[in-house]
C-alpha positions as CSV (number, residue, x, y, z in Angstrom):
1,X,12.6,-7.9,-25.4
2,X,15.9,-7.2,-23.6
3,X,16.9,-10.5,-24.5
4,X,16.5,-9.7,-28.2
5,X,18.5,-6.2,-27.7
6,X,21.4,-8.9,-26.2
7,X,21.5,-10.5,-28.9
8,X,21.4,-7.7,-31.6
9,X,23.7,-5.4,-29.9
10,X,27.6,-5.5,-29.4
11,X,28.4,-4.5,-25.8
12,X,31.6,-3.4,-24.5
13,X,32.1,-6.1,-22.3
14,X,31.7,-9.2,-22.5
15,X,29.6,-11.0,-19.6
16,X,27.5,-14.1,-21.2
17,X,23.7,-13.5,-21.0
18,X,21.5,-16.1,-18.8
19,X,18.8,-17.9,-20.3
20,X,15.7,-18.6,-18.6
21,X,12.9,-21.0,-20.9
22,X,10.9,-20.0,-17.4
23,X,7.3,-19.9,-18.8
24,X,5.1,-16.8,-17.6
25,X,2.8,-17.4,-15.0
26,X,-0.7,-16.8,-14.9
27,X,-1.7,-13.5,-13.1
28,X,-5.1,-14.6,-10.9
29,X,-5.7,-11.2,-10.1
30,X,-6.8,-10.1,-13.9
31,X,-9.6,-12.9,-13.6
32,X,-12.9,-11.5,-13.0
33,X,-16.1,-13.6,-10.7
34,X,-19.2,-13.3,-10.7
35,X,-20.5,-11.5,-7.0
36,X,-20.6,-13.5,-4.2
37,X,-24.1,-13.3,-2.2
38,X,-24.3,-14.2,1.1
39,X,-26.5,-16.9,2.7
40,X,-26.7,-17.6,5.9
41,X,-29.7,-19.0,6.7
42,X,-28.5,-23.0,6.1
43,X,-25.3,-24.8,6.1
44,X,-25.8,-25.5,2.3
45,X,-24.8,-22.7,-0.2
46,X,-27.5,-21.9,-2.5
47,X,-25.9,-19.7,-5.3
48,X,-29.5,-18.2,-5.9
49,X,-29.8,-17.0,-2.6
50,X,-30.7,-12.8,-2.9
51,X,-29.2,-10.3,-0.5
52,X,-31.9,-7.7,0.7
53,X,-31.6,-4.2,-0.4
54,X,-30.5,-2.8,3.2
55,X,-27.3,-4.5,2.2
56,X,-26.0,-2.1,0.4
57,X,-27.8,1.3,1.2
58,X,-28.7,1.5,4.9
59,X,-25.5,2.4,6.7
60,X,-24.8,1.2,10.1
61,X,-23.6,2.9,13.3
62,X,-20.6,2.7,15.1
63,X,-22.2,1.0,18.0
64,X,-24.4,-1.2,16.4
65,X,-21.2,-2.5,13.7
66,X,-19.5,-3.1,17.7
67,X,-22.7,-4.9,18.9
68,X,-22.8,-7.2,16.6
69,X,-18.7,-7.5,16.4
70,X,-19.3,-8.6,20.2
71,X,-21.5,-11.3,19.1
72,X,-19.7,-12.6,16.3
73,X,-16.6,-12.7,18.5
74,X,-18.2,-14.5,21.2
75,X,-20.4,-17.1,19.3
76,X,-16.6,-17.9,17.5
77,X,-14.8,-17.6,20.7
78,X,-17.4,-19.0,23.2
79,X,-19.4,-21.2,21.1
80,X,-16.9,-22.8,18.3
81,X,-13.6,-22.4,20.4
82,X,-12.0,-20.0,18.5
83,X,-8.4,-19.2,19.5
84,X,-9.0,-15.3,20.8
85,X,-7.0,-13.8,18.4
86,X,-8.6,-15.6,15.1
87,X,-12.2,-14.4,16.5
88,X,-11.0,-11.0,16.8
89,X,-9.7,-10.7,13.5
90,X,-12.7,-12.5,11.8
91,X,-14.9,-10.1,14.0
92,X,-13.6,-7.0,13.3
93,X,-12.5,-7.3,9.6
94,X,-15.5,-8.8,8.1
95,X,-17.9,-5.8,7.5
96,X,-19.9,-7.1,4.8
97,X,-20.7,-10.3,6.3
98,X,-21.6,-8.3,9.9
99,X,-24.2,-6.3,7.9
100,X,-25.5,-9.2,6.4
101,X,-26.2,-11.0,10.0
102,X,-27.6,-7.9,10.9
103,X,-30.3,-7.6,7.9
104,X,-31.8,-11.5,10.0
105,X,-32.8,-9.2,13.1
106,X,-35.5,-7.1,13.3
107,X,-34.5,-3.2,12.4
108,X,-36.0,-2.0,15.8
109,X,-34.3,-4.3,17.8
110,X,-32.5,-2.0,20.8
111,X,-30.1,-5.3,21.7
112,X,-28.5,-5.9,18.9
113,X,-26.0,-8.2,20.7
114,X,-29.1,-10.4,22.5
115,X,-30.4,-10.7,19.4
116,X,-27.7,-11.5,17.2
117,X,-26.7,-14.0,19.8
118,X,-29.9,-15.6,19.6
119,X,-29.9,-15.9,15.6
120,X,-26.5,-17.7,16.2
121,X,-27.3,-20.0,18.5
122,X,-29.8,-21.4,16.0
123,X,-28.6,-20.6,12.9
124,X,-25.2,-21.8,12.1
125,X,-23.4,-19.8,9.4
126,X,-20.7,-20.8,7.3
127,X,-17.4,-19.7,8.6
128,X,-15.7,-19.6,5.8
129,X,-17.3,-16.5,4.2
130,X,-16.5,-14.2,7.2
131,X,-12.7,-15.9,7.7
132,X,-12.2,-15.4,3.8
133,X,-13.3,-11.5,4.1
134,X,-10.6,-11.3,7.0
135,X,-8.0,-12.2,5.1
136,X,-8.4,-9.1,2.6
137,X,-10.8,-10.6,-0.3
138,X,-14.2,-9.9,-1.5
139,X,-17.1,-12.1,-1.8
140,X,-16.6,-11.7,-5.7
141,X,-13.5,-13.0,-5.3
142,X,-13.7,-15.9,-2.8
143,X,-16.7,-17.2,-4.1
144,X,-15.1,-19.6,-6.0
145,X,-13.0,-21.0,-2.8
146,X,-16.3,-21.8,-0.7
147,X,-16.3,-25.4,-0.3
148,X,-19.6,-27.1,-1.4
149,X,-19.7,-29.4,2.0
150,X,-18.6,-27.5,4.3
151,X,-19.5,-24.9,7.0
152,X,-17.1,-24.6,9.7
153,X,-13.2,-24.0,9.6
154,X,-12.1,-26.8,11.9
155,X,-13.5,-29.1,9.1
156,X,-10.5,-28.3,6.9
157,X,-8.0,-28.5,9.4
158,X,-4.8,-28.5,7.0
159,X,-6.4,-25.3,5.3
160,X,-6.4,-23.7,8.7
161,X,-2.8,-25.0,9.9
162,X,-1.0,-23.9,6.7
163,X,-3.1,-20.4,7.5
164,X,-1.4,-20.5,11.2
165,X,2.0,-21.3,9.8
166,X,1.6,-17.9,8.0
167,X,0.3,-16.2,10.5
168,X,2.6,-17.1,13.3
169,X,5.6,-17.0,10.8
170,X,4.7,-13.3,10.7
171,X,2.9,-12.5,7.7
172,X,-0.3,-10.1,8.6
173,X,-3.5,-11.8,8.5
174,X,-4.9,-9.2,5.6
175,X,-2.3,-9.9,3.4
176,X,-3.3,-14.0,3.2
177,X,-6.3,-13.1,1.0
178,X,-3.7,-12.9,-1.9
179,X,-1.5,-15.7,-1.0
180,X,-4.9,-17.6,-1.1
181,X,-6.0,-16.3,-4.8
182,X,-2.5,-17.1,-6.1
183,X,-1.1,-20.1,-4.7
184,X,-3.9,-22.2,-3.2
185,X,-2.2,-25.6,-2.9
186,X,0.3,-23.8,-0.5
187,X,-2.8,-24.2,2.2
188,X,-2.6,-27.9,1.2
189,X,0.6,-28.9,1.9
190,X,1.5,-31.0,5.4
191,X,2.5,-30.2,8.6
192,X,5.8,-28.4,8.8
193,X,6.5,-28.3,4.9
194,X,5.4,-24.5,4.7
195,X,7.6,-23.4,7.6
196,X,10.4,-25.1,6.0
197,X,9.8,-23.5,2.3
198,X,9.9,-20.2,4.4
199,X,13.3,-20.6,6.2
200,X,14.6,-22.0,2.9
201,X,13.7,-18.4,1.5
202,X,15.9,-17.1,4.7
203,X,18.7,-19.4,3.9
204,X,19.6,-17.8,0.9
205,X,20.7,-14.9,2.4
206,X,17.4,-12.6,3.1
207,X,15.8,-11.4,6.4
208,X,12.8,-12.6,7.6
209,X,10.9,-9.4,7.1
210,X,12.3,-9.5,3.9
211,X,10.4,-13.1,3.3
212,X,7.3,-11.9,4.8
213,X,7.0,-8.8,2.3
214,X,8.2,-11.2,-0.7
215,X,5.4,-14.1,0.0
216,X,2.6,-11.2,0.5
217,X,3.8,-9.7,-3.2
218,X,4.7,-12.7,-4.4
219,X,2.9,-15.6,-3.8
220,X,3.9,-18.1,-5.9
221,X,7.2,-18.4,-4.3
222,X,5.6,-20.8,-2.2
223,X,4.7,-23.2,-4.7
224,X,7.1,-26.4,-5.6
225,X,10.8,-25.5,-4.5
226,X,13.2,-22.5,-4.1
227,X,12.1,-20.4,-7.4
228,X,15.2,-20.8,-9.5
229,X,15.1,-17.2,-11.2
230,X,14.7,-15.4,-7.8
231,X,17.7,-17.0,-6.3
232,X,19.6,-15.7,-9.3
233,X,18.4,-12.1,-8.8
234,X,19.5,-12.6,-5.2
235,X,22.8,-14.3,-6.0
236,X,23.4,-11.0,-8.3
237,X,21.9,-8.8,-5.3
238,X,24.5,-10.5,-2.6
239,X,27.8,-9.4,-5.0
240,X,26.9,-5.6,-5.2
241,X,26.8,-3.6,-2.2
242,X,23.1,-3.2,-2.5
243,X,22.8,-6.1,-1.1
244,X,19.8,-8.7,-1.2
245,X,17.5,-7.2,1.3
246,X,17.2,-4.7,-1.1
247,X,14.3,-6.4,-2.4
248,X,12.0,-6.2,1.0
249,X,12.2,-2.1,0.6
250,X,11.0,-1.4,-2.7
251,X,8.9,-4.8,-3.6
252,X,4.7,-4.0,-3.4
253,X,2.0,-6.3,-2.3
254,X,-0.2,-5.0,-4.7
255,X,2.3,-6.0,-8.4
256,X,3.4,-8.9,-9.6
257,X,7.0,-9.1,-10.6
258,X,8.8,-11.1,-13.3
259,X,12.6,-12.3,-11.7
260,X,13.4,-13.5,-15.2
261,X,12.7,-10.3,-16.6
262,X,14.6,-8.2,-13.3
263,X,18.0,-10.4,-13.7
264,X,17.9,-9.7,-17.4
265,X,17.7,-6.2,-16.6
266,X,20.0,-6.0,-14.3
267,X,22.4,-8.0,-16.7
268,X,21.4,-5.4,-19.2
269,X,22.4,-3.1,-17.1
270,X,26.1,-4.7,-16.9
271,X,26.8,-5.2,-19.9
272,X,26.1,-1.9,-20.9
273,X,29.1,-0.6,-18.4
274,X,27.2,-0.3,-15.2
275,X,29.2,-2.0,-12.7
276,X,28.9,-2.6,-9.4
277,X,29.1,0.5,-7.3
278,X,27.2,2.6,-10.1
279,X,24.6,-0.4,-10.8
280,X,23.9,-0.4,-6.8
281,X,23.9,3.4,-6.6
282,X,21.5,3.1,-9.5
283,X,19.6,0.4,-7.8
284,X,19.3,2.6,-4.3
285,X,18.2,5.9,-6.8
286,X,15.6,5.0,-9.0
287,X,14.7,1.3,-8.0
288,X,11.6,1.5,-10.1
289,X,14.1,1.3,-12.8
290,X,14.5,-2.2,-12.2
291,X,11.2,-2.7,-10.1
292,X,8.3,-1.6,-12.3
293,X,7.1,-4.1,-15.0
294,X,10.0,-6.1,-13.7
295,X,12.2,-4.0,-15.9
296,X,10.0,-3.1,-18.6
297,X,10.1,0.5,-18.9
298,X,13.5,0.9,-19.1
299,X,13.4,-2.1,-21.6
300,X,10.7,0.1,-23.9
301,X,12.7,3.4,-23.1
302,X,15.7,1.6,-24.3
303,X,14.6,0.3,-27.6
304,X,12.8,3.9,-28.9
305,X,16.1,5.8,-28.1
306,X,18.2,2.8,-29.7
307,X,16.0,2.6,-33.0
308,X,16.5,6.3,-33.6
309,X,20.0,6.4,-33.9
310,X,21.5,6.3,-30.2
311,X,24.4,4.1,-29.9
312,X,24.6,1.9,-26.4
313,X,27.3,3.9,-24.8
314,X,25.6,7.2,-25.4
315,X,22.2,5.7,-23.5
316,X,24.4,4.6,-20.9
317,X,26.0,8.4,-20.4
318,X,22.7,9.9,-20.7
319,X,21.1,7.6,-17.9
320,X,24.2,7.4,-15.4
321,X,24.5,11.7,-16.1
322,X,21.0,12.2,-15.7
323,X,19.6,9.5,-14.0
324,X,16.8,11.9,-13.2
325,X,15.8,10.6,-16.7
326,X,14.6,7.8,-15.0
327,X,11.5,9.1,-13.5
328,X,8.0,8.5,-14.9
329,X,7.6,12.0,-15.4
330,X,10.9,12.0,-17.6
331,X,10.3,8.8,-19.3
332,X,6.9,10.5,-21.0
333,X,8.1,13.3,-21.6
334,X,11.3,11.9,-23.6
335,X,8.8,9.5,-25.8
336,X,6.6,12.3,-26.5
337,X,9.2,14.4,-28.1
338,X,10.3,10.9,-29.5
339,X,7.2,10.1,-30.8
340,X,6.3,14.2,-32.3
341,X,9.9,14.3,-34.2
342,X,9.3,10.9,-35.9
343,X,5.7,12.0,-36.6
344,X,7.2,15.0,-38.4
345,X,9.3,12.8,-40.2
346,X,12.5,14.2,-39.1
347,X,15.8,12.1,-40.0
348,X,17.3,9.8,-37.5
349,X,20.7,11.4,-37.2
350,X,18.7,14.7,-36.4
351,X,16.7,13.4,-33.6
352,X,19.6,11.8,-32.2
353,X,21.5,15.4,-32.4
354,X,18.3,16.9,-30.5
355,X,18.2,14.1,-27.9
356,X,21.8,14.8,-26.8
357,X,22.0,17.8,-27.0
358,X,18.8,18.9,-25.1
359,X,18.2,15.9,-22.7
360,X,17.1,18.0,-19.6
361,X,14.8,19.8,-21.2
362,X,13.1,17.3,-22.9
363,X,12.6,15.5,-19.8
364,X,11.0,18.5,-18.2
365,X,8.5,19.7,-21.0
366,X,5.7,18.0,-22.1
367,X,4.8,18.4,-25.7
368,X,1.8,19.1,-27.8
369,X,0.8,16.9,-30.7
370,X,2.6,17.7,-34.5
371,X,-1.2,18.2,-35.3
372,X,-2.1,21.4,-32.7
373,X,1.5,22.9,-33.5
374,X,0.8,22.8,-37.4
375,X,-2.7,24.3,-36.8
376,X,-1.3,27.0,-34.3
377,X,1.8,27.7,-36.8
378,X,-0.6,27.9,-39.9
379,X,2.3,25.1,-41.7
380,X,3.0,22.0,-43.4
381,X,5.0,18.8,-41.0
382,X,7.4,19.5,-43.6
383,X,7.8,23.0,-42.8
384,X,7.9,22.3,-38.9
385,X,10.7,19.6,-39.9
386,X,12.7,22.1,-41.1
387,X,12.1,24.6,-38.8
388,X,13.3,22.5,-36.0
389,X,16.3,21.7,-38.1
390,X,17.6,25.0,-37.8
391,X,16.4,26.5,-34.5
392,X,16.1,23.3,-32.5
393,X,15.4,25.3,-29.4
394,X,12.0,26.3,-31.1
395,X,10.9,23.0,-30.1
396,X,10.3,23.6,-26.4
397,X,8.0,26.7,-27.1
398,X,5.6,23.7,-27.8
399,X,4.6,22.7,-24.6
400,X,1.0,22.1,-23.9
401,X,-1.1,25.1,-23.1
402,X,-2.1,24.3,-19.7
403,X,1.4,24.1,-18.6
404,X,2.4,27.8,-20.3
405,X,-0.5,29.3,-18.0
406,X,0.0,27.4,-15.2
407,X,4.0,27.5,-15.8
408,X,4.5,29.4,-12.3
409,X,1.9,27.1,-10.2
410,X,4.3,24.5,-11.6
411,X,6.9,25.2,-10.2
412,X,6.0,26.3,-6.8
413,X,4.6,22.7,-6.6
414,X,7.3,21.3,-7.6
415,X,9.6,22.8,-4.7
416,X,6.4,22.1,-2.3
417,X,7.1,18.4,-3.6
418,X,10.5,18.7,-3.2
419,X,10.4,19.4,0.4
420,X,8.1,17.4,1.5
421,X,10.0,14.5,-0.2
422,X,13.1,15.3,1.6
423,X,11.2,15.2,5.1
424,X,9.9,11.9,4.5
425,X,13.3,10.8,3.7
426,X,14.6,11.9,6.0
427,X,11.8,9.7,8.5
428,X,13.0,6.8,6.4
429,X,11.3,6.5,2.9
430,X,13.2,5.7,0.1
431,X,12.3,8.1,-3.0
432,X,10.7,7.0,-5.4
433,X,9.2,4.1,-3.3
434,X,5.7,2.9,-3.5
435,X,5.2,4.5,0.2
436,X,7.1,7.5,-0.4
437,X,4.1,7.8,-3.5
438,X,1.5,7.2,-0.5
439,X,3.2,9.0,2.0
440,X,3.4,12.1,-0.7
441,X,-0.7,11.8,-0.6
442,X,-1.7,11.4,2.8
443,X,0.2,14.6,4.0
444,X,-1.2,17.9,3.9
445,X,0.9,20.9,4.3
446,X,4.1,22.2,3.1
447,X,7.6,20.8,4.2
448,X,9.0,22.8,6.7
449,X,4.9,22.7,8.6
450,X,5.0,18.7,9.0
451,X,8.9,19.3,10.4
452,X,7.1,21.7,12.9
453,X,5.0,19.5,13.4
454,X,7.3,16.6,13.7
455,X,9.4,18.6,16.1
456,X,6.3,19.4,17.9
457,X,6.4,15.5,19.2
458,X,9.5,15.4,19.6
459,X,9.6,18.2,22.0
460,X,6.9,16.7,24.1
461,X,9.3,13.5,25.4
462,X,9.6,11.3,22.9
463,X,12.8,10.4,20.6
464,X,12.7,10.7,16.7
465,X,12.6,6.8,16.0
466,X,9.3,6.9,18.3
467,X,7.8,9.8,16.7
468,X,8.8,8.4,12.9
469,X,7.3,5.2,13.8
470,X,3.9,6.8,15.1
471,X,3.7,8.7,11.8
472,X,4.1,5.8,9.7
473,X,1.2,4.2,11.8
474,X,-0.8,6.7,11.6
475,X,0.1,9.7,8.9
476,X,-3.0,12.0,9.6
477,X,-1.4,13.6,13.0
478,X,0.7,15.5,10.8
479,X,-2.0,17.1,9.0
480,X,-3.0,18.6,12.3
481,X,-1.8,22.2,13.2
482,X,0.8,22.4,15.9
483,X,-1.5,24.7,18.1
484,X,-3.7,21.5,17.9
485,X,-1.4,18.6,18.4
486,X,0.4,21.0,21.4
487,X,-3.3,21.5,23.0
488,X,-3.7,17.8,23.3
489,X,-0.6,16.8,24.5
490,X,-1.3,18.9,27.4
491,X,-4.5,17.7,28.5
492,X,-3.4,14.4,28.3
493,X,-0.2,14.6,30.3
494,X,-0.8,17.7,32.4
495,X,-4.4,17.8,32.7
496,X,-5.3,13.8,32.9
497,X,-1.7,12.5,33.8
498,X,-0.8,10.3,31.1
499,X,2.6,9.7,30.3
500,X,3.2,10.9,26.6
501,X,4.4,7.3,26.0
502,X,0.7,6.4,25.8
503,X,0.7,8.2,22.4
504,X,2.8,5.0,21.5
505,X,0.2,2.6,21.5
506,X,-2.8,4.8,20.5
507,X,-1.4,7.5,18.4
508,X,-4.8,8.1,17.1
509,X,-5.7,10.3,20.5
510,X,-4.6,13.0,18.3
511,X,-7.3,12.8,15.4
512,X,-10.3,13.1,18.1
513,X,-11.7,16.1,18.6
514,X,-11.2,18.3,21.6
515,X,-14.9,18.1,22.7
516,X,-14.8,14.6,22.5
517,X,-11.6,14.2,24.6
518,X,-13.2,16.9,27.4
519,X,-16.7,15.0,27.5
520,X,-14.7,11.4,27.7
521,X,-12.1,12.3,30.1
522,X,-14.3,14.8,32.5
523,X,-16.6,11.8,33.3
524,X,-13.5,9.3,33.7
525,X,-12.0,11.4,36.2
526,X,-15.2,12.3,38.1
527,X,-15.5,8.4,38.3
528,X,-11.8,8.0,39.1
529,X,-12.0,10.5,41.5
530,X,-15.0,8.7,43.6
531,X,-13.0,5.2,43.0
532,X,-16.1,4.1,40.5
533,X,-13.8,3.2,37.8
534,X,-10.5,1.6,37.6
535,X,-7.1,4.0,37.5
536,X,-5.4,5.0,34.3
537,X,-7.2,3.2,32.5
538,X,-6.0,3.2,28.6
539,X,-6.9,6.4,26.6
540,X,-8.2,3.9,23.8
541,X,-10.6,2.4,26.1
542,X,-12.3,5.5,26.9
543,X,-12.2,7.4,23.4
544,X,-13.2,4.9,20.8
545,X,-15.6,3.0,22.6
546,X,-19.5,4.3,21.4
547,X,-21.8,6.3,22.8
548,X,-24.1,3.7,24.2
549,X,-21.3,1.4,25.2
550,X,-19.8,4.5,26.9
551,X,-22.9,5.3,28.8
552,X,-23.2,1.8,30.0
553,X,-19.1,1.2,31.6
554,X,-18.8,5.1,32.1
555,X,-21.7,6.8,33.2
556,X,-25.0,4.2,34.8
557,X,-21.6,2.9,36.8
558,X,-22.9,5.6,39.9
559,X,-26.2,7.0,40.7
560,X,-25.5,10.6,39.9
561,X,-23.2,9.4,36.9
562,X,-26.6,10.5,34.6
563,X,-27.0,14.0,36.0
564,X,-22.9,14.7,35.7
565,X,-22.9,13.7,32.2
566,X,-25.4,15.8,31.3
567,X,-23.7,18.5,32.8
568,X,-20.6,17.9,31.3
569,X,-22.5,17.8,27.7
570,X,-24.3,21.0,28.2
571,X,-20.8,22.7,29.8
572,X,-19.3,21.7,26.4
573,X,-21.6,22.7,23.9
């Protein structure tokens, strides 16, 4: 589409399009599979095999989804030599399979890590279902991967190098699901060629985080040689003061992106007397302008405002004057007043007037439909027409009903948004961004709590890059009241002697509850205290461990360990 507004329209200056006869890949992640049923029971998939009921209703503890973690882990670790850090991962991150192997053992069963052992030791199960979990997909979707032969991963030992290429090149294990889906024959490729297709990506110019967040959004980089459209939107990214890492901020793992369609619009861009400092400022502001459907919106936004009258150099001033325009909120709003002047038949050269004249507004207001106004007015489209005509401010008493009444609501969520969006940029996000979207979500609380909160952590030892990097781990300690989060920074540094730096590593002490924290740490230090359990032991170790689990390592460990526990629970309740 861009390419056919290049063509049609006479642009101040005079930079010569690119053409790209690039055809469009095929999107994998539109294609629905049939679901995947486990079947464990031989090393020959059967796809008739049914999965019991229990598989989907009965839920399972927290200890029992541990048990049989542990047995997982060691029957890959112990029994097929498993490198320790591939059984954890396949251990931990493969809950539907785990629930599975625990539907083979009998619901009464008080060892559920004897008895899952057992099943294992004569039961072999084919690894690739759990390892294919791991990496982020779902049995619907890696059904069609399972080979028909085989069972165990060290079968298809290039599979599993090109997988350990990835890994150790830094891309996270959850991520490989996708590159899997998209760009199979990447896992088929020989020793060192993936490693080298990965620094070629870094020779261009871009950062290796930059390559790891490009091959987990895009895929298909991978395949055949340097992608010849993506080095030109990097070339283009290197000459403005953007710059080409650029891309590593604002790309998702969860789109898929069109470089054809970016460089066009970025050319587009150019051509229409957005040069380099304004295109990078542009770029910085409102990345989705660019970003999203690789260009498309602005594309679509484009063509409506051009086909009713707007000449290229007034689109340009309306954009780079109010690039708030740019948002999605704005973008609606202006084609819904677009689209209810047209349906009312209103002459071009009109609409056009309206549009430049009342831009803010229209981005702000959301319209209702010619049809409700007519009814509400008791006239004709005609009559509306002309109305407008002469009173063109008439046309924002129009907004939907549900905005009038809740006009005040409005906008005291709208400056709630507003600060909270300028505390998380100022931790870092980039408005706009697909985290800064996420980020918006997960916190509760108005702007100047989370910077109390914030502060709150920052007063307790640790420096604002520590504390930023902690929330982005783990964004629920903000939504806890500062009475709360200053409560438990003292029992773990003045009451237990922890150094706060142990917040670091497990910032998730915080989201436990106080009575959990009192019971865990009362014992620990009554052990401690008698030399039954090893000194400062990590707070993770004691807290997330389950109940059983923690009776066994933390309270049978001494002969009155029973009778203090019990004490402890009744003190607490």
């Amino acid at each position: 589409m861009i390419t056919h507004f290049t063509n049609c329209i006479s642009f101040p200056s005079s930079v010569p399009p690119r053409q790209s006869q690039a055809p469009q890949r095929f999107d994998l992640s539109r294609v629905s599979f049939t679901v995947r049923r486990f079947q464990i029971q031989s090393c020959v998939r059967s796809d008739k095999s049914q999965i019991p009921t229990r598989f989907f209703v009965n839920p399972v503890s927290r200890g029992t989804r541990n048990q049989a973690q542990g047995a997982l882990f060691d029957y890959l670790h112990t029994t097929r030599s498993f490198t320790f850090t591939d059984a954890e991962h396949i251990s931990k991150n493969s809950p539907l399979f785990l629930t599975y192997l625990l539907s083979k053992i009998d619901d009464n069963e008080r060892d559920v890590s004897r008895a899952l052992s057992k099943y294992l030791r004569y039961n072999p199960i084919n690894e690739f279902e759990p390892f294919f979990e791991s990496l982020g997909l779902s049995p619907s979707e890696f059904e069609q991967f399972l080979p028909q032969r085989l069972v165990f991963l060290s079968d298809d030992d290039v599979m599993f190098e090109n997988f350990h290429a990835l890994c150790n090149y830094g891309v996270p294990r959850g991520k490989i699901g996708r590159v899997y889906k998209e760009a199979r024959e990447v896992f088929r490729y020989e020793s060192g060629v993936l490693v080298s297709k990965l620094r070629a990506y870094e020779d261009l110019g871009l950062r290796k985080g930059t390559v790891i967040k490009l091959v987990s959004s895009c895929p298909l980089l991978l395949v055949g040689g340097v992608d010849g459209e993506f080095a030109s939107v990097v070339d283009k990214l290197k000459r403005l003061p953007v710059g080409c890492d650029w891309l590593g901020r604002d790309l998702s793992d969860s789109k898929t992106y069109s470089w054809r369609r970016i460089l066009e619009t970025m050319e587009f861009l150019e051509r229409m007397g957005c040069k380099e400092e304004k295109l990078s400022s542009l770029l910085r502001t409102y990345p989705a302008l660019v970003i999203e459907g690789s260009g498309m919106k602005f594309c679509v936004l484009f063509g409506r405002l051009f086909k009713v009258g707007l000449q290229v150099d007034e689109i340009y001033s309306l954009f780079i004057d109010n690039p708030e325009m740019l948002s999605d909120k704005c973008v609606k709003n202006i084609q819904k007043t677009v689209d209810f002047l047209i349906a009312i038949r209103m002459q071009t050269h009109f609409i056009r007037k309206i549009l430049l004249s009342h831009t803010e507004r229209i981005g702000s207001c959301s319209l209702q439909a010619p049809r409700t106004v007519c009814v509400s007015l008791n006239v004709s489209q005609d009559e509306l027409c002309q109305m407008l005509k002469k009173e063109p401010l008439r046309l924002f008493s129009f907004v939907t009903t549900t905005k009038k009444r809740k006009s005040k609501l409005l906008s005291e969520d709208a400056r709630r948004h507003a600060e909270k969006t300028a505390f998380l940029m100022r931790l870092g996000y980039l408005e706009n961004s697909d985290e800064m979207v996420k980020a918006l979500k997960q916190f509760r609380g108005r702007g100047d709590q989370l910077q109390e909160r914030f502060d709150c952590l920052v007063k307790a030892g640790l420096n604002h890059n520590t504390v930023a990097e902690i929330i982005r781990h783990a964004p629920i300690v903000l939504n806890l009241s500062k009475d709360c989060i200053e409560k438990k920074i003292h029992s773990l540094t003045e009451l237990l002697g922890y150094p706060i730096e142990s917040l670091v590593s497990f910032p998730a002490y915080l989201c436990y509850d106080m009575q959990r924290i009192h019971q865990r740490f009362s014992m620990y230090m009554w052990l401690r205290e008698r030399d039954a359990a090893r000194p400062m032991l990590s707070p993770s170790t004691i807290l997330t461990c389950g109940d059983a689990r923690f009776v066994k390592y933390f309270v049978n460990v001494h002969p009155e360990g029973p009778a203090v526990w019990e004490h402890i629970n009744q003190s607490s309740a």
